[in-house]
C-alpha positions as CSV (number, residue, x, y, z in Angstrom):
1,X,-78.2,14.6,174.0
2,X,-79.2,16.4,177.4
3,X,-82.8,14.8,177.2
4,X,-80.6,11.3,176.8
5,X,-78.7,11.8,179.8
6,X,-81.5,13.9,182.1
7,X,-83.7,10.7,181.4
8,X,-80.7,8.5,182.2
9,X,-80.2,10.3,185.4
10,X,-84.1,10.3,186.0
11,X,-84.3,6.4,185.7
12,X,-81.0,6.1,188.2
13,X,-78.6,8.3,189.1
14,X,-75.0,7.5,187.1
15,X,-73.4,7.5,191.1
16,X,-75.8,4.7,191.7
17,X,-75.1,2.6,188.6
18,X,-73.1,-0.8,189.1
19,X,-70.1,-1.2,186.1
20,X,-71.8,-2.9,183.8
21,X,-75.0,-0.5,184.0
22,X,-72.1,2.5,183.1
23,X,-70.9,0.3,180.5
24,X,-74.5,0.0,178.9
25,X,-75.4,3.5,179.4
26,X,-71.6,4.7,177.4
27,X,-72.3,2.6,174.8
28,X,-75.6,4.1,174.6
29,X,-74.3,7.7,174.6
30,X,-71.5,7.0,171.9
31,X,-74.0,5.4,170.1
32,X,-76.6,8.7,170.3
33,X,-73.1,10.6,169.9
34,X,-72.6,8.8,166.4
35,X,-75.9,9.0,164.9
36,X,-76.0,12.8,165.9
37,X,-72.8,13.6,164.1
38,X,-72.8,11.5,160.9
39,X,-76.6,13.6,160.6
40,X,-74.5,16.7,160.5
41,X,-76.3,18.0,163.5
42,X,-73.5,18.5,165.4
43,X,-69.4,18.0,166.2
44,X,-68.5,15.2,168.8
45,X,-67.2,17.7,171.0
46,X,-70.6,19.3,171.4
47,X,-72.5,15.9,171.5
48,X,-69.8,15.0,174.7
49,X,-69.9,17.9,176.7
50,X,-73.5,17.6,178.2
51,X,-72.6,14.4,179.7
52,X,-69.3,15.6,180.9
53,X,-71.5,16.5,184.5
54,X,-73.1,14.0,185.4
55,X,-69.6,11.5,185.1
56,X,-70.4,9.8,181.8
57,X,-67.7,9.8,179.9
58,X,-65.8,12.0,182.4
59,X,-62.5,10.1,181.5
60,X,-62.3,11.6,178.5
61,X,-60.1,14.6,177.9
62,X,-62.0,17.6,178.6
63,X,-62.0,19.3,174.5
64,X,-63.0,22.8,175.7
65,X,-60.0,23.0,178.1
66,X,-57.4,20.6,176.1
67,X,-56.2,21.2,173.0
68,X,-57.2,17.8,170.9
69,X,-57.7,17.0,167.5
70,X,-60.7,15.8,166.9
71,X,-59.3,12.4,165.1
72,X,-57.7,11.3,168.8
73,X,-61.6,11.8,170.2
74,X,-62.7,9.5,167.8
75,X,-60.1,6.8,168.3
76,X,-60.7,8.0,172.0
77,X,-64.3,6.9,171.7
78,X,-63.7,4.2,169.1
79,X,-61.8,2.3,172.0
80,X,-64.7,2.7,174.5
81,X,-67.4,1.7,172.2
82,X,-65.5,-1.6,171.4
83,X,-64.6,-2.4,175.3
């Protein structure tokens, strides 16, 4: 995940993207975010945090400092992948 988003921020800087290039580039994430999880590689907490920094999916509750069950994230993300 931190070689998706460092070549992300490489090609443009996420405070530089217009909406719809931040749209694009969330769907690409929870996309990665997916495939990297249902591989058993890692939890979505783990897969999220990297690109907590940078803003991407910033609005997101913050799962080191909140306690949240891990089925709200989901629906959390379920919700952004479908907008």
């Amino acid at each position: 995940m931190q070689f998706v988003l460092q070549a992300l921020e490489m090609q443009k800087p996420h405070a530089q993207r217009s909406w719809v290039e931040l749209s694009e580039m969330m769907n690409l994430l929870i996309t990665h975010c997916a495939v990297m999880v249902a591989g058993g590689h890692h939890s979505g907490a783990q897969t999220l945090l990297p690109g907590r920094k940078p803003g991407y999916l910033s609005n997101l509750p913050d799962p080191l400092k909140e306690k949240m069950a891990t089925e709200t994230l989901c629906r959390q993300l379920m919700c952004l992948w479908q907008t």
